[in-house]
N, C-alpha and C positions, 0 to 999 in steps of 0.2 A: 306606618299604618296605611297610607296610601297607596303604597306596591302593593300588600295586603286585599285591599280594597281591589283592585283590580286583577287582581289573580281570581279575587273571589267572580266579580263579573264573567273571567274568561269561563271560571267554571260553569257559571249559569247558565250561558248560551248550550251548553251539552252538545260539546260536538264529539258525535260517538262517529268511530272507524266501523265499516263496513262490516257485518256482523260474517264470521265465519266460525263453522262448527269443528272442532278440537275430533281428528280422525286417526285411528290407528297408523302410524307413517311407517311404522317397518316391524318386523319380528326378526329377534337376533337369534341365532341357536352357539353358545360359548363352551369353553373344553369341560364346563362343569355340568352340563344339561342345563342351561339355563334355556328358558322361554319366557320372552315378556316382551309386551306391543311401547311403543313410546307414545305419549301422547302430546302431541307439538303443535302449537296453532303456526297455522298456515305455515305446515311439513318443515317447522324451520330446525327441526333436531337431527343431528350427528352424531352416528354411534363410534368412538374414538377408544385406543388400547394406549393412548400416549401415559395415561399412571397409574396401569394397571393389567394383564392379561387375566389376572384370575376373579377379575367383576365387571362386569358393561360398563362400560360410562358411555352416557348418552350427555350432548353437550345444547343445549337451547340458550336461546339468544333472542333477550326483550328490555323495551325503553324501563323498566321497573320488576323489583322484583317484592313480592313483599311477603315476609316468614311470620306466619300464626293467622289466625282466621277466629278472631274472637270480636269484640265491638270494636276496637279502635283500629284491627288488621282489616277488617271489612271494609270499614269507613275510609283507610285508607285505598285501597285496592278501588272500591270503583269509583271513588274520586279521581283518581287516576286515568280509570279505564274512559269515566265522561269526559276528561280533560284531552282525548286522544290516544294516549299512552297504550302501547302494547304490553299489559300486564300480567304477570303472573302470582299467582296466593297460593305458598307452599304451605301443608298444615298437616299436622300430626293428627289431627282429627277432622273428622267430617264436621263444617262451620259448624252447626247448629250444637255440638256435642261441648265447645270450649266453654271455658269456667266464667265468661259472663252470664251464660242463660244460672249461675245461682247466684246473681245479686237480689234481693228481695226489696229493701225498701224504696229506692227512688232515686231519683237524678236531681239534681237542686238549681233552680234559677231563678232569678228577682220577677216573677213575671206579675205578680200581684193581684191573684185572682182571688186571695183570702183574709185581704188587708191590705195598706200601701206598702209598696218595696222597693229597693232602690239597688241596684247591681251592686254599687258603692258597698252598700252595708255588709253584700255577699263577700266582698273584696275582704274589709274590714276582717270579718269574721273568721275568713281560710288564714291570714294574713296571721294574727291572734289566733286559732288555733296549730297552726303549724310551727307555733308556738318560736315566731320570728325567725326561723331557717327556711323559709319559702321565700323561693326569687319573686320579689312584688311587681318584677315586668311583665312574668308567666301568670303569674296569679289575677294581675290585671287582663290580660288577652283570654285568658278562660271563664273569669266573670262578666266578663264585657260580653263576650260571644254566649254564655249562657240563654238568653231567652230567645237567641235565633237558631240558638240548637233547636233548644227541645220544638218549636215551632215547624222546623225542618223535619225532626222524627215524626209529627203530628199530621204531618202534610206527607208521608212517608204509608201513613196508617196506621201508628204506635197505637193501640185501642186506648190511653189513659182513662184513667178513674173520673169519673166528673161530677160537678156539684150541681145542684138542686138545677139553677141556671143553664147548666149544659159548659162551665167555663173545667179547664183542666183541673180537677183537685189537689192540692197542697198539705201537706200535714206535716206539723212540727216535729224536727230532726233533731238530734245533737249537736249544741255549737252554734246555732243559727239564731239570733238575737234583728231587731228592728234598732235603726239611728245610730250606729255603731254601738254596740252595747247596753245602751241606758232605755230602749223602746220595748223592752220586753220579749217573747219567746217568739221569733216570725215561723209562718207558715210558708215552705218553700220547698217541697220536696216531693216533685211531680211523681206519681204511682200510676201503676198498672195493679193493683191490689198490693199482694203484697210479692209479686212474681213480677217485678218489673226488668232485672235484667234477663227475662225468658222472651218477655215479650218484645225488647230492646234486640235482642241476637236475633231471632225471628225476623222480627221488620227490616232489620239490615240484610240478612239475608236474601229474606224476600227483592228487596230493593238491588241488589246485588245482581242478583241474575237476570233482570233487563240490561247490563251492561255486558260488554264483550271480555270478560277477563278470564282468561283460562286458570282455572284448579288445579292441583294435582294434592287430590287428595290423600292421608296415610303416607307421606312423603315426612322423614323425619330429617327436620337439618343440621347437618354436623359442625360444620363452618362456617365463616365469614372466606372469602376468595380475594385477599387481601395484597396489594401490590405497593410497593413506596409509599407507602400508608394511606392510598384509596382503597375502599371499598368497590373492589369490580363482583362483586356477586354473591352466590351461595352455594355451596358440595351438598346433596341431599341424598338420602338411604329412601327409594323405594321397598315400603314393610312388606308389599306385597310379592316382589320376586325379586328383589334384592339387588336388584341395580343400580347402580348410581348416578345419581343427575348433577352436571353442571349447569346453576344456573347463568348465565353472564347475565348483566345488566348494568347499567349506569348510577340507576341507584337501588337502595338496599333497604328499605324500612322493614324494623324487627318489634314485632309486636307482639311477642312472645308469652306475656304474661306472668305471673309471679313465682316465687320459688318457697312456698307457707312448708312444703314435704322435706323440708330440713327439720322439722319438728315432728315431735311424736303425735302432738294432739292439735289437728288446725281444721280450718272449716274448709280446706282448698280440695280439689279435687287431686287424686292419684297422677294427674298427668301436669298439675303444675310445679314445674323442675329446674323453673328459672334457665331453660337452655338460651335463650337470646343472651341473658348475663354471660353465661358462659363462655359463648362464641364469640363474646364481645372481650374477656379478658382473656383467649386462648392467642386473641390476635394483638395482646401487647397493651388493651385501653384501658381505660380505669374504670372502674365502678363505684357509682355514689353512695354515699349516706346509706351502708346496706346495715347499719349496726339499728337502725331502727323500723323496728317490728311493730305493728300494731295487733295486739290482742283484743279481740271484739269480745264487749264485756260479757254477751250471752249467748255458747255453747252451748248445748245439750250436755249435761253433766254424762259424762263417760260416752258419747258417743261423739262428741266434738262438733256435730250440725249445727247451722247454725238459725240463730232464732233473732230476724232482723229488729233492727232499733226500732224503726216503724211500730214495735208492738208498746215501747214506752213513746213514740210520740203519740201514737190515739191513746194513750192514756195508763199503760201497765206499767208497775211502778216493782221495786226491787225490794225485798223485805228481811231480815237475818230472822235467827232461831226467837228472838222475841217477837218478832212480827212488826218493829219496828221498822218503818219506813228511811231507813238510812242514808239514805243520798241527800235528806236535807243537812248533815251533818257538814258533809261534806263539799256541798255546790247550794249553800243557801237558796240560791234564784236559781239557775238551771234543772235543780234536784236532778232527776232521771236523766235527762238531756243535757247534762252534761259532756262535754268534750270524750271521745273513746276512752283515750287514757287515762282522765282522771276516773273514769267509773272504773277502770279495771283494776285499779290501784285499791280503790275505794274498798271495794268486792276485797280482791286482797285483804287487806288491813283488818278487816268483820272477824273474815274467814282464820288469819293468824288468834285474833285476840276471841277465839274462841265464840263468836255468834255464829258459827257458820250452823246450817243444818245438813240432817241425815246423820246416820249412825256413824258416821269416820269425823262428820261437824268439818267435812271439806266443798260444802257447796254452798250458792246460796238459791232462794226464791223467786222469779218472775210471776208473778201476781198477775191472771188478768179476768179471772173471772166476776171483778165486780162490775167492770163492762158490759154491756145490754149485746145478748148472743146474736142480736140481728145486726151488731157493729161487728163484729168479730165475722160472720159467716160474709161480710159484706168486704174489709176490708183485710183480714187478715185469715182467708180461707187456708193459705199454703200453709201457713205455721198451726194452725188447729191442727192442719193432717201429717204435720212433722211430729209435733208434739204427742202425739196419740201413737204412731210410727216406732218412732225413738226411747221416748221417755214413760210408753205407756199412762198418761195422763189426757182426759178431759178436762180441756183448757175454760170451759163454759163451769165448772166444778171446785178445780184445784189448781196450785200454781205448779209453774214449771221450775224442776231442776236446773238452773244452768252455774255454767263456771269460765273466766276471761281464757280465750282461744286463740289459737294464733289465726287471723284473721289476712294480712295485707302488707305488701314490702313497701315502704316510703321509698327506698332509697332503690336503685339500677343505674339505666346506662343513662349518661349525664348527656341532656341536650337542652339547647333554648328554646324561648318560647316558639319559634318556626319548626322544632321536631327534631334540627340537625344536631346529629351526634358531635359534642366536643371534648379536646383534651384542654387541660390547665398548664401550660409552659412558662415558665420566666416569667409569671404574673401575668398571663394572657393566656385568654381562651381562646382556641384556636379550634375552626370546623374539620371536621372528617370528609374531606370528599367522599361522594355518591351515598352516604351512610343517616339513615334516619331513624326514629325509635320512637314511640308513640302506649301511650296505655300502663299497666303496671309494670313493663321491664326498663321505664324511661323513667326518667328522674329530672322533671325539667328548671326547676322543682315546687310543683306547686303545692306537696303535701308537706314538706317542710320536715319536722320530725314527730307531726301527727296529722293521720289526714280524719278531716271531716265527713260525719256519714254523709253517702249520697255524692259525695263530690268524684268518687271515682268515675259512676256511668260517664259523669258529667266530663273529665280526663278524656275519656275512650275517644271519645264524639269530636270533641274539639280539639283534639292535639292530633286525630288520627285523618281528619280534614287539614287541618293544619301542614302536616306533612304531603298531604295531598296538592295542594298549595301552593307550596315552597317548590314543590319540584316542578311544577306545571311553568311555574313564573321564572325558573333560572334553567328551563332545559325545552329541549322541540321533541315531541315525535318523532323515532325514525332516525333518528341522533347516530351516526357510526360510532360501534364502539371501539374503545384503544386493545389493543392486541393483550391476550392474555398467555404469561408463561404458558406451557404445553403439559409442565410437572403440573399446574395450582391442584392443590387439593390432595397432591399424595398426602400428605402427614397424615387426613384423615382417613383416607382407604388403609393406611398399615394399621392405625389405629384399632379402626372396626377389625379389620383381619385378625389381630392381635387378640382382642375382647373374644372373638368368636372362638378363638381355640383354645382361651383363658383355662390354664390347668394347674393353675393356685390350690389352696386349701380352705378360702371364703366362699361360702353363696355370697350372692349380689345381696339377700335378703338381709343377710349377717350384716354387713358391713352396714349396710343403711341403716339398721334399725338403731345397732352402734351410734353411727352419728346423730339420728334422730332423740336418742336418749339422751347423748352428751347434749346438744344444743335447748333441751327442753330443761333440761335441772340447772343447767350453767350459763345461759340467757333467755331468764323467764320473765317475769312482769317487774319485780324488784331482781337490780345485781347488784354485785359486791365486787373487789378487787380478787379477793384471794380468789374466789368462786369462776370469774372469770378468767383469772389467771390459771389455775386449773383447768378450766374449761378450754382455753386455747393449747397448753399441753393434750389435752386429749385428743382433743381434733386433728391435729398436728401427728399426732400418734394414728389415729384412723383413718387420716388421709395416706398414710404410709401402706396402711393395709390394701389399697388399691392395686398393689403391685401382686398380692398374693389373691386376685379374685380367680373365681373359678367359675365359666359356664357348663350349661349341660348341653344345651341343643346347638349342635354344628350345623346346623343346616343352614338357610339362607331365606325359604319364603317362610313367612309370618313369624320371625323369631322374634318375640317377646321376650325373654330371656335377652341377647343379645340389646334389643333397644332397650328395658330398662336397666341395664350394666352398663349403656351413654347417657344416658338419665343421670344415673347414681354420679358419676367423672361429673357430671352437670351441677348435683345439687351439692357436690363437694367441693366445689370451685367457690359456689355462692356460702357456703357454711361458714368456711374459713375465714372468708371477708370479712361476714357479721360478726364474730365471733371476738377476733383481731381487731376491727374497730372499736367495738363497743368496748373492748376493756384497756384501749388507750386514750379513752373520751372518759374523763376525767370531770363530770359534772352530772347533774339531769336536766333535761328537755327531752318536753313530749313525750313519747313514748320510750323512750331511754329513760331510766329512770335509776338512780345508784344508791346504794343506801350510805356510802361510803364517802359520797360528794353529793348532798342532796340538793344544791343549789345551782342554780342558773349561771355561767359561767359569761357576762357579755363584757363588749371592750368599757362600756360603765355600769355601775350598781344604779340601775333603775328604781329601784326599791328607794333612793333618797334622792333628790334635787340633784341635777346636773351641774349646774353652778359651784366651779372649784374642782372638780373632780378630772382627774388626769386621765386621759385617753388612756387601755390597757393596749402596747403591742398584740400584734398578732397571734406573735407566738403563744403570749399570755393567758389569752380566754378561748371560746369555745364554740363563739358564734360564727361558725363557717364551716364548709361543706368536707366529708372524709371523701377522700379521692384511694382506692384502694386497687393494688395492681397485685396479681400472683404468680409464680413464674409455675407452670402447670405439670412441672417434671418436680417439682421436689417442692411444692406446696408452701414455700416459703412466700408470706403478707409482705408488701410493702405500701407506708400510709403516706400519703402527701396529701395537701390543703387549699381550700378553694376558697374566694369570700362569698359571701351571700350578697346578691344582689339588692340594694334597700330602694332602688329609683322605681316608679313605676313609668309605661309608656309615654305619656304624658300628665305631667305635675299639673298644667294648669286644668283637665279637664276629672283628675284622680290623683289628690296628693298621695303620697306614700304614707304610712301607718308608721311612725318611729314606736321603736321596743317601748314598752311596757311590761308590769308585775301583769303574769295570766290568771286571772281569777274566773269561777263561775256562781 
């Protein structure tokens, strides 16, 4: 923690590199009429034919490179850029457009502005809801660092919510208990109404462009730039005239965001496609714990938006066709606020035995109009004008339709609590030189196989500094880089080239929706053996169809068409994995959940006295991390296994949480 500690000083001091303005350095004219300007800080770009004549490759060269531009890409990037670093933020969309501005309820930290709180108890709680597959070192460094986040965001100009006092407002989440479980329902989940990751990308943003970091925006990344198993950089598709960038760099943070558009009905936006996943198993590495999905228990019945938790912590509660309030049934003491999972399940279970409402009796109720409208107009504006939007309902009148959604990927690219990318070899983890990962493509793992509302922002913030961090403290400024082959990056120019003249018998639209189907009936909220075994047949079968896609536009500037047909290779890469996981994970936890093996698989039965009880081998039980690798020509899973980490940072100042039965 001490290096830690002093990385974070170095960053304080902000010593920013001499501001210089990003200037057109050259226009190319190529054998296909291409025209496009490069845009290189301080003219440091080369236009190069060495793996390619029939596309530009333009070649840039910076201390940092960092792909996606959402809260925890931002946060890393000008962390960076103050630390000195000459950085680059490659992104497929203009920052403020990424799928953090639709988080709604809030970021979670012990700050205690609405009762006493204690970090410890936040630990506790992520710890017990990630229902014991959370690394307890990660989970410790993110609740430790939690109330000098959001204080950071505050001081940033986050506008938060505030109480009568003027102190940050709090409102009770799912999951989130006082005294490690026994203190009752805490209040811990700092808001912006109910648009707080809008206002969350905004502030970073804002904050963002006081530092020196060059953009290139609509920049879609294909690769990793991969050498004897470092990370020297990124290959990227300029959308706008179809040029191609090398980026070099020393190091690599991907913070890419999640991949929910493998399903048919999720609350994610169209552009999240899990590409950082991708690029991470195209270059040979593993991917974590992707077999668990969390379904947020309230969608917009048929429209899949989402209607944040925030609306049962002020108080709306969930109701079946009798109008009974059923979550007491279920989470005695948490009722509504209970953990995501167990409410989704909950919902389920109504919905099967017949309470569900509406004419099909396949939904259920979000209740909130017995709430006083000047609470609602005050604290939950965005979801009144979703809910009216969507589901054509006044929320001040009548409840809302909702139904469990695909919401959030637990599992991605495997890194420690510092951000850096690791593989698992001969029982050791071992670092990825120059390569780091931060936010929902990372898996560090602090969500375990359920994450906690509100605990993502909270991710973004502190693992996307984090990485910030680690690199400031193990690298200089201005660092000469190691020589890169002259080929890197062909695979992916034949690729694209290949995609582009694609004269298969599939639209791109076909095959996704295919996959999206299969993944939505064949790993939904409950699975089964056969259902998933079937389901990985299918997949496996539609991953085959990739070879027979078809586009329509050859052209080069703004093909859409084209970028999502490397999208779709994207979110097929990530499919497979979940899919192949989840039905060689032989138990439930968390959001996995089997109907087939409905019990907690650990190395002891917790459920009775440890005394007497024989350690279970490895092999045996269940509690440790799916390490999942794909060979990307023939789509064929391969599973290996990681343990869970149980120690925290330090024991004497934060014991660790040993397993327990999860109840709420």
């Amino acid at each position: 923690m001490a290096t830690v500690r002093a990385a974070s000083r170095l960053l304080s001091k902000r010593t920013l590199s001499s501001k210089t303005r990003a200037v057109p350095a050259a226009a190319v004219q190529s054998s296909r009429d291409f025209h496009f300007s490069i845009y290189g800080k301080k003219n440091n770009a080369k236009v190069s034919n060495d793996i390619s004549t029939q596309y530009p490759v333009v070649d840039h060269e910076f201390d940092a490179v960092v792909v996606g531009a959402g809260g925890a890409g931002l946060r890393a990037a000008f962390g960076l850029s103050e630390a000195g670093f000459n950085t680059a933020c490659v992104t497929k969309l203009f920052p403020t457009r990424s799928h953090t501005v639709a988080a709604q309820g809030g970021i979670n930290a012990a700050l205690g502005n609405m009762e006493g709180d204690d970090w410890r108890w936040h630990f506790y709680d992520t710890v017990k809801g990630s229902d014991w597959l959370g690394d307890q070192d990660a989970i410790h460094y993110m609740t430790e660092q939690a109330p000098a986040a959001v204080v950071e965001l505050e001081n940033f100009g986050m506008p938060f919510s505030r109480t009568e006092d003027g102190k940050i407002y709090q409102r009770a989440f799912g999951g989130q208990s006082l005294k490690y479980g026994k203190g009752g329902q805490a209040h811990r989940c700092c808001c912006v109404a109910d648009r707080t990751g809008h206002s969350l990308l905004h502030t970073l943003y804002g904050r963002s462009l006081r530092y020196d970091t060059s953009y290139f925006v609509e920049y879609f990344a294909l690769d990793l730039l991969m050498e004897d198993g470092e990370c020297k950089g990124v290959i990227a598709l300029c959308m706008e005239d179809g040029s191609i960038h090398r980026f070099r760099a020393k190091n690599t943070v991907i913070a890419t965001g999640g991949y929910g558009r493998t399903f048919f009905s999720c609350t994610s936006a169209h552009t999240s496609t899990g590409d950082g996943n991708a690029m991470v198993t195209r270059a040979g590495l593993p991917c974590q714990d992707l077999e668990f999905v969390q379904f947020h228990p309230t969608g917009i019945y048929g429209a899949g938006c989402l209607i944040t938790e925030g609306c049962r912590g002020e108080g709306g509660i969930l109701i079946n066709s009798e109008g009974e309030r059923f979550m007491e049934r279920y989470a005695p003491n948490a009722k509504d606020l209970a953990s995501r999972d167990v409410v989704s399940r909950s919902m389920t279970i109504e919905i099967r035995e017949g309470r569900g409402v509406g004419p099909e009796k396949d939904h259920v109720y979000l209740q909130l109009h017995h709430l006083p409208p000047q609470q609602l107009a005050t604290r939950l504006p965005g979801i009144s004008e979703t809910a009216m939007i969507f589901a054509g309902v006044d929320v001040t009148k009548e409840p809302i339709p909702v139904l469990p959604t695909v919401h959030y990927n637990m599992g991605g690219v495997p890194t420690n609590f510092k951000g850096q990318v690791i593989t698992h070899t001969q029982g050791q983890d071992k670092v990825v030189p120059g390569l780091y990962a931060c936010g929902e493509a990372a898996c560090a793992s602090v969500h375990g196989a359920n994450r906690l509302g509100a605990n993502s922002l909270l991710d973004l913030v502190v693992f996307g500094r984090a990485c910030a961090l680690t690199i400031a403290e193990e690298n200089k400024p201005g660092e000469k880089l190691s020589p890169l082959n002259p080929s890197a990056g062909e695979e992916s120019v034949a690729n694209l080239d290949k995609l582009r003249f694609a004269n298969g018998s599939m639209r791109t639209s076909e095959i996704r929706l295919n996959m999206q189907k299969t993944m939505q009936s064949h790993a939904a909220v409950f699975r089964t053996g056969s259902v998933l075994k079937e389901g990985c047949d299918k997949m496996d079968a539609v991953y085959q169809t990739l070879e027979n896609i078809k586009t329509f536009d050859r052209g080069i500037v703004w093909n859409t068409d084209l970028v999502e047909s490397l999208e779709l290779q994207n979110l097929m890469l990530n499919a497979v994995q979940t899919i192949h996981s989840a039905e060689q994970r032989q138990e439930s936890r968390g959001a996995h959940a089997r109907e087939d093996f409905k019990d907690r698989v650990d190395e002891y039965d917790y459920s009775k006295p440890l005394q007497g009880q024989e350690k279970k081998p490895f092999e045996k039980h269940w509690r440790k991390h799916t390490m999942s690798y794909v060979d990307p020509k023939t789509g064929k899973v391969t599973l290996e296994y990681r343990p869970v980490i149980d120690s925290s940072l330090d024991e004497q100042d934060c014991a660790h949480i040993p397993p327990a039965i999860r109840s709420y």
